[in-house]
VEXDONU-964348 format. One record per atom (N, C-alpha, C): residue number from 0; residue in one letter; atom name; x, y, z negated. Coordinates in nm, 3 decimals. Atoms other than C-alpha are relative to their C-alpha. Example, Ala and Ser with C-alpha at 12.3 -4.5 7.8 and 13.67 -1.06 7.14 Angstrom:
REM residues 2
0 A N 0.089 -0.119 0.000;
0 A CA 1.230 -0.450 -0.780;
0 A C 0.090 0.120 0.000;
1 S N -0.082 -0.119 0.006;
1 S CA 1.367 -0.106 -0.714;
1 S C -0.077 0.109 -0.073;
END
This chain:
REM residues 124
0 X N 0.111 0.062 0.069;
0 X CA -1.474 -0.434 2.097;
0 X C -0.123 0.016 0.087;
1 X N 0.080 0.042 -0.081;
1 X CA -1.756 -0.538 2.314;
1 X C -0.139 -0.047 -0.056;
2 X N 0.122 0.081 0.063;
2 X CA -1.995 -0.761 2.112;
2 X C -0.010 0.025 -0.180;
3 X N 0.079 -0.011 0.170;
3 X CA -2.147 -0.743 1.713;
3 X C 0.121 -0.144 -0.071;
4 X N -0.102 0.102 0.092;
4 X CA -1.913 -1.084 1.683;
4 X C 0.146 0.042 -0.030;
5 X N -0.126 -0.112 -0.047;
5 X CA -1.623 -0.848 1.775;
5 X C 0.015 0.044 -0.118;
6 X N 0.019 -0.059 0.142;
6 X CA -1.730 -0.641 1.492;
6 X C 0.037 -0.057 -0.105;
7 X N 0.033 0.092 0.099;
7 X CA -1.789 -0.902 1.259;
7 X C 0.126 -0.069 -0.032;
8 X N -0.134 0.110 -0.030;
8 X CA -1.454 -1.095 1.327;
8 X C 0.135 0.136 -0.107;
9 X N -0.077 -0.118 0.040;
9 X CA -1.259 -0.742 1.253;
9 X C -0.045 0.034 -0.135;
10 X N 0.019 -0.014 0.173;
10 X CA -1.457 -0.693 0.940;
10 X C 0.041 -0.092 -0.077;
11 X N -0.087 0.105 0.017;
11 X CA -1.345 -1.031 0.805;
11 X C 0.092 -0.019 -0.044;
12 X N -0.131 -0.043 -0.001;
12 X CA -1.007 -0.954 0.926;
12 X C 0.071 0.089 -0.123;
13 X N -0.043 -0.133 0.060;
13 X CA -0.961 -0.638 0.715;
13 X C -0.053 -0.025 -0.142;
14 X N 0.041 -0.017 0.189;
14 X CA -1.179 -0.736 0.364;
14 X C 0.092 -0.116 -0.038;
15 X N -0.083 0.075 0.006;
15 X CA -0.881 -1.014 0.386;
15 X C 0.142 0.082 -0.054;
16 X N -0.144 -0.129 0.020;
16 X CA -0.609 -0.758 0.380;
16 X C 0.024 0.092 -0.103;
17 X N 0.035 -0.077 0.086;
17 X CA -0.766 -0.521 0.194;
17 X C -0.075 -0.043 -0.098;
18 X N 0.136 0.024 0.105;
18 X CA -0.866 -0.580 -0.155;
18 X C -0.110 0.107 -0.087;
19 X N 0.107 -0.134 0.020;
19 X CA -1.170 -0.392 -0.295;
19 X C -0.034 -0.033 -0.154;
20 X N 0.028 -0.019 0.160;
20 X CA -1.072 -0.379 -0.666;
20 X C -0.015 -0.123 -0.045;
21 X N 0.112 0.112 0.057;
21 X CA -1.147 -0.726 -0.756;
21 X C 0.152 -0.097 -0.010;
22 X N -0.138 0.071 0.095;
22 X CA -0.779 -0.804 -0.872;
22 X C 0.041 -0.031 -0.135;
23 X N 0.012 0.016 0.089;
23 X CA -0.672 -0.953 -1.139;
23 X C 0.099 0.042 -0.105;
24 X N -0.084 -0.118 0.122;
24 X CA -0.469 -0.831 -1.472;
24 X C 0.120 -0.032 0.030;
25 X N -0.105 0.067 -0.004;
25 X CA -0.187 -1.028 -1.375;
25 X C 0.092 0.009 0.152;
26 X N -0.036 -0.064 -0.130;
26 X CA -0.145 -0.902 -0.999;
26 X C 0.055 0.122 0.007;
27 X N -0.029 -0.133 -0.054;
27 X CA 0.079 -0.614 -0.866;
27 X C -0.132 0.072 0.105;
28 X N 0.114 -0.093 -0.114;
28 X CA -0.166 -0.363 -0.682;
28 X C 0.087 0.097 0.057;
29 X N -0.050 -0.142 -0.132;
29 X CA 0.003 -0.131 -0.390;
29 X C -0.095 0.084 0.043;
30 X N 0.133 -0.124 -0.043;
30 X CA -0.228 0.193 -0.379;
30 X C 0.058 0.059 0.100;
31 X N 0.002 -0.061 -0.168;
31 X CA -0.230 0.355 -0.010;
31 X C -0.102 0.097 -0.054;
32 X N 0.090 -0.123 -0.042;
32 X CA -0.371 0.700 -0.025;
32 X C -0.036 0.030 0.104;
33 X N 0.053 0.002 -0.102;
33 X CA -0.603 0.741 0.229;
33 X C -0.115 0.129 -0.015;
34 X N 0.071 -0.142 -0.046;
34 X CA -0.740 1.101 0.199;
34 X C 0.031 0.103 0.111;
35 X N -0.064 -0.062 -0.121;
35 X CA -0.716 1.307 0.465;
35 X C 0.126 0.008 0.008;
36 X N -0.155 -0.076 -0.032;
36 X CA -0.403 1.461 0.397;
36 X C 0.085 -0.135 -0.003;
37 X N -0.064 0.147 -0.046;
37 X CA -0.258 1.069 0.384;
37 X C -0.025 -0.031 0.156;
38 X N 0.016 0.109 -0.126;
38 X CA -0.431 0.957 0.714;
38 X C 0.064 0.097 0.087;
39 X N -0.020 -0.106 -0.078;
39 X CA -0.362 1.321 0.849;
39 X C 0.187 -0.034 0.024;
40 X N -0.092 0.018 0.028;
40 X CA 0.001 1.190 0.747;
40 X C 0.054 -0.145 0.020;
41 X N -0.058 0.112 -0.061;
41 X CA 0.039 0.865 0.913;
41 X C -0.029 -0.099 -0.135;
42 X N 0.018 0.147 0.082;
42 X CA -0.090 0.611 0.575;
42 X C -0.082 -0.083 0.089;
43 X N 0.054 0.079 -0.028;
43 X CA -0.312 0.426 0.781;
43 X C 0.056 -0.146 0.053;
44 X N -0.120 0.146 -0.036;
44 X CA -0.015 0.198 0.968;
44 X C 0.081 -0.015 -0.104;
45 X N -0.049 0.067 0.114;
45 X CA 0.149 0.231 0.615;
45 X C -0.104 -0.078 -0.065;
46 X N 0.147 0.070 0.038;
46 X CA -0.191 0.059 0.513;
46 X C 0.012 -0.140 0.072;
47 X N -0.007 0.088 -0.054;
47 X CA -0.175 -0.186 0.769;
47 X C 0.092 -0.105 0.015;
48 X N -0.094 0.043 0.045;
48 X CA 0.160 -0.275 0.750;
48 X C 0.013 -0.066 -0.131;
49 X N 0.004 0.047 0.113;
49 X CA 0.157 -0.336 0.408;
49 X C -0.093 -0.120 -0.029;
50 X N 0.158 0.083 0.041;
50 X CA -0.181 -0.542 0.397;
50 X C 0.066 -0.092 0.124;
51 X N -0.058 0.112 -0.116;
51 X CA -0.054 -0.747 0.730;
51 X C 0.092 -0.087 -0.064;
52 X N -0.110 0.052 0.047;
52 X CA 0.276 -0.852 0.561;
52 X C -0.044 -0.089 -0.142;
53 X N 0.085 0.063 0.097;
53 X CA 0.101 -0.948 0.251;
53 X C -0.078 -0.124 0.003;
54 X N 0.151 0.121 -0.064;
54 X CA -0.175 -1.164 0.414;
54 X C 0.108 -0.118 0.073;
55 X N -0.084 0.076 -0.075;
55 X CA 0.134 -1.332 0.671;
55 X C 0.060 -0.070 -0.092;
56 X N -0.126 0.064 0.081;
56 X CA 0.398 -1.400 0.377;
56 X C -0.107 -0.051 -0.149;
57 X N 0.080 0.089 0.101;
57 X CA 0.069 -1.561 0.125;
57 X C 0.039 0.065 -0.101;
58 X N -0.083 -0.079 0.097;
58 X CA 0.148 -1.310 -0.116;
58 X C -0.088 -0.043 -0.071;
59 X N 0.130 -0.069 0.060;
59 X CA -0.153 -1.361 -0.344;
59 X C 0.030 0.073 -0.161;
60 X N -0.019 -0.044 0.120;
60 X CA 0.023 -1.222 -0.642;
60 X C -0.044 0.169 -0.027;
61 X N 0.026 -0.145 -0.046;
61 X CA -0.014 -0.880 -0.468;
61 X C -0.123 0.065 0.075;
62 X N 0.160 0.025 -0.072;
62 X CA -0.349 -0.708 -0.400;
62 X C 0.076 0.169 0.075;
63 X N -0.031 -0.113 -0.095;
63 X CA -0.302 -0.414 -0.111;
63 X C -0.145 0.104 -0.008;
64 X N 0.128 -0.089 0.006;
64 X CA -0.581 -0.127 -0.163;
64 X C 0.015 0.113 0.016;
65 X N -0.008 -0.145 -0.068;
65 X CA -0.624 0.209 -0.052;
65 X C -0.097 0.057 -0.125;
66 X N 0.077 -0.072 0.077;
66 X CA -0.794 0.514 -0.254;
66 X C 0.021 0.114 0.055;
67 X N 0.019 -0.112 -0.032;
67 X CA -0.842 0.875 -0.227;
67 X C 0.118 0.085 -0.040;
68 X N -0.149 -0.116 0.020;
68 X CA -0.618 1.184 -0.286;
68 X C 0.033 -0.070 -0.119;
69 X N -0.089 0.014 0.090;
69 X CA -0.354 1.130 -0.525;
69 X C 0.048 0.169 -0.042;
70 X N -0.009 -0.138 0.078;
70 X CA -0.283 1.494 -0.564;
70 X C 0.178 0.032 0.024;
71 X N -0.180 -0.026 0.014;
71 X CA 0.099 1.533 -0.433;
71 X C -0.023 0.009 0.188;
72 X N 0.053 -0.020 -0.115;
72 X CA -0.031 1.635 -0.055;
72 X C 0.104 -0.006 0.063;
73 X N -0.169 -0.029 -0.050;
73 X CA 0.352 1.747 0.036;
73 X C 0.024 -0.158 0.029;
74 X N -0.066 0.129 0.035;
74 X CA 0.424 1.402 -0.041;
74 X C -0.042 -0.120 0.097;
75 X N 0.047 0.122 -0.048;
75 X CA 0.210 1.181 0.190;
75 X C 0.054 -0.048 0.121;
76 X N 0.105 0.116 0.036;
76 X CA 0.183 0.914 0.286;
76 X C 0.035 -0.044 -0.128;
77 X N -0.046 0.050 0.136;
77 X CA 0.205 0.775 -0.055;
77 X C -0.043 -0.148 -0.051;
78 X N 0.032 0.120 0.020;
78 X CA 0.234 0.451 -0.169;
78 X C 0.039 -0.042 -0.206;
79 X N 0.000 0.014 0.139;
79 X CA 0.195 0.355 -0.559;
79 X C -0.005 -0.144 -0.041;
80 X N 0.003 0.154 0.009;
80 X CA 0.299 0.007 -0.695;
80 X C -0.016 -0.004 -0.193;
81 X N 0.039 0.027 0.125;
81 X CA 0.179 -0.097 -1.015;
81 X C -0.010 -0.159 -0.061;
82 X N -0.038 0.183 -0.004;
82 X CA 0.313 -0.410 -1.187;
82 X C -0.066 -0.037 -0.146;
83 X N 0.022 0.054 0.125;
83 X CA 0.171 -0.600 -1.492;
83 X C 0.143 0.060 -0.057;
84 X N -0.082 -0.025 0.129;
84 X CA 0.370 -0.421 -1.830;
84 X C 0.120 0.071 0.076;
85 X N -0.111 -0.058 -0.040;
85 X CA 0.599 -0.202 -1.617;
85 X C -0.043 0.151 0.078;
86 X N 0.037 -0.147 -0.025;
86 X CA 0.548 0.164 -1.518;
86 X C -0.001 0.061 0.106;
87 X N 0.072 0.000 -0.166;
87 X CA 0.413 0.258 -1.176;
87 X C 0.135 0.094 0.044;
88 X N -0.097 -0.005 -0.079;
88 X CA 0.613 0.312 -0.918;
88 X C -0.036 0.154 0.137;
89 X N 0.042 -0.056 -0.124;
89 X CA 0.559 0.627 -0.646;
89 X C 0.083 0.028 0.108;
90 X N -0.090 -0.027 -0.143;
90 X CA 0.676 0.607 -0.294;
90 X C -0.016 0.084 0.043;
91 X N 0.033 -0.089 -0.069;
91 X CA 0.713 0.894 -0.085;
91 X C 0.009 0.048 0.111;
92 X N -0.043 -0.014 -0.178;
92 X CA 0.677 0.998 0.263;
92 X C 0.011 -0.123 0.044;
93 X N -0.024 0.083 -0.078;
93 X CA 0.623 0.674 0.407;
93 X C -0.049 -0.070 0.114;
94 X N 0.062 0.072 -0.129;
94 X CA 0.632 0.468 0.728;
94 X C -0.012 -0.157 0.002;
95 X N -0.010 0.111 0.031;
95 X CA 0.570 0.140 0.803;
95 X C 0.121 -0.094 -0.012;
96 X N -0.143 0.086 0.075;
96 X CA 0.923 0.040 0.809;
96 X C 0.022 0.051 -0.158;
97 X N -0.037 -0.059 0.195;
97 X CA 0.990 0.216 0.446;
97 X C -0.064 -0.139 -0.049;
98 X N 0.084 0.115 0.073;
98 X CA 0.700 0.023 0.340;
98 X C 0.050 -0.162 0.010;
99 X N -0.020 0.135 -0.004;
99 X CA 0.790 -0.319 0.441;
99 X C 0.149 -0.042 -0.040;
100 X N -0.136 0.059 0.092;
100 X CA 1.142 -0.284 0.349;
100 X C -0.064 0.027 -0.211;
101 X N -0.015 0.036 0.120;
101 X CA 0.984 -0.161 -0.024;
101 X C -0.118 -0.131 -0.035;
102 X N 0.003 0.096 0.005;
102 X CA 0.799 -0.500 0.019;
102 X C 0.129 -0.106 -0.027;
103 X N -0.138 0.081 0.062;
103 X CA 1.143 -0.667 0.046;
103 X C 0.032 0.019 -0.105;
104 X N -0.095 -0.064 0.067;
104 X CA 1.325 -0.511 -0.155;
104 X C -0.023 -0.014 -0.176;
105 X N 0.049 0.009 0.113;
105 X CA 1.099 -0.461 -0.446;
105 X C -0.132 -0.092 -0.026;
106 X N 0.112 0.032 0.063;
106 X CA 0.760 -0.591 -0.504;
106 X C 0.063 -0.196 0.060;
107 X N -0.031 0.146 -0.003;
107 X CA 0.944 -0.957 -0.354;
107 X C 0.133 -0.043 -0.055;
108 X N -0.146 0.034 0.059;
108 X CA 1.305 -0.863 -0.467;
108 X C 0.013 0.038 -0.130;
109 X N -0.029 -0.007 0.107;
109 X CA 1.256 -0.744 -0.756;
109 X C 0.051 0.146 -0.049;
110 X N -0.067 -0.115 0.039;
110 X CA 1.430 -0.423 -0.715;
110 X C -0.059 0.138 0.085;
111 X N 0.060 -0.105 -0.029;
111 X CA 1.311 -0.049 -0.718;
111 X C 0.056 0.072 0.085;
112 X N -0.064 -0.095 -0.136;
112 X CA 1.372 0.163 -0.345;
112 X C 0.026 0.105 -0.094;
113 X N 0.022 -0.078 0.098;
113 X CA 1.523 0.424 -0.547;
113 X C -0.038 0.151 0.094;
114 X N -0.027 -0.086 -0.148;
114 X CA 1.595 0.654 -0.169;
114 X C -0.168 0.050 -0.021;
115 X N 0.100 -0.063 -0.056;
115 X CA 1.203 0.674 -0.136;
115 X C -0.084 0.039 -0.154;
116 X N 0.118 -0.055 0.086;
116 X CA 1.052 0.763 -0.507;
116 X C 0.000 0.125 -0.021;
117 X N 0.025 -0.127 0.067;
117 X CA 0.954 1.061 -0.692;
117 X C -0.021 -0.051 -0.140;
118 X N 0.032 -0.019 0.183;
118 X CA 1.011 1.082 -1.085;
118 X C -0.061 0.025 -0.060;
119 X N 0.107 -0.034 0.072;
119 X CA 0.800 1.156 -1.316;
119 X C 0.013 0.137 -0.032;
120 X N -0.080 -0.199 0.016;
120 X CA 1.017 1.519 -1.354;
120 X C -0.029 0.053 0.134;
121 X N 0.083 -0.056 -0.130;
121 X CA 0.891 1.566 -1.017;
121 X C 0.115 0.015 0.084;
122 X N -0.194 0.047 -0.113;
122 X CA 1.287 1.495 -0.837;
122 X C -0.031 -0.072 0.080;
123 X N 0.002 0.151 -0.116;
123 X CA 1.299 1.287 -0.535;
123 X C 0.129 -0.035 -0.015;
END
């Protein structure tokens, strides 16, 4: 990055990818924890990944957003899918392949990675 249009082009880029809350009731949202102990833990290319694939394959049903600790530190990177009338989903430990296969798999196939969650009993 060289020039302010540089900048500008990359900001753009990224409030495209990333949505900042401003989804609607009827959209899946994929939460990316991005507190330290996530970025310290490799979410940022699960971030990117996720938000890239999204933006490429015209997803707009699906909004990609990041937030702060989630509170399961062991666990990160963590990815949380949340569907209209169906009961959130938590991924665990993931990379950007995980992630883009639980793009396939689930949030386009329909069906839940069962290999990467954590239960609500606290089981992987």
């Amino acid at each position: 990055m060289k020039t302010l249009e540089e900048l500008k082009a990359i900001r753009e880029k990224m409030q495209g990818q990333v949505g900042l809350r401003s989804e609607s009731a009827s959209q899946t949202r994929v939460v990316v924890g991005m507190a330290t102990c996530g970025i310290a833990s490799g979410a940022r290319p699960v971030l990117t990944a996720l938000s890239d694939a999204v933006q490429e394959k015209s997803l707009t049903n699906i909004a990609v957003v990041q937030t702060g600790c989630i509170g399961l530190c062991q666990y990160e990177p963590i990815v949380e899918v949340f569907e209209p009338g169906k009961d959130k989903v938590t991924y665990i430990k993931m990379t950007p392949e995980k992630a883009l296969e639980v793009l396939e798999k689930h949030l386009i196939g329909g069906k839940v990675v069962e290999k990467y969650i954590i239960s609500s009993e606290g089981r992987i």
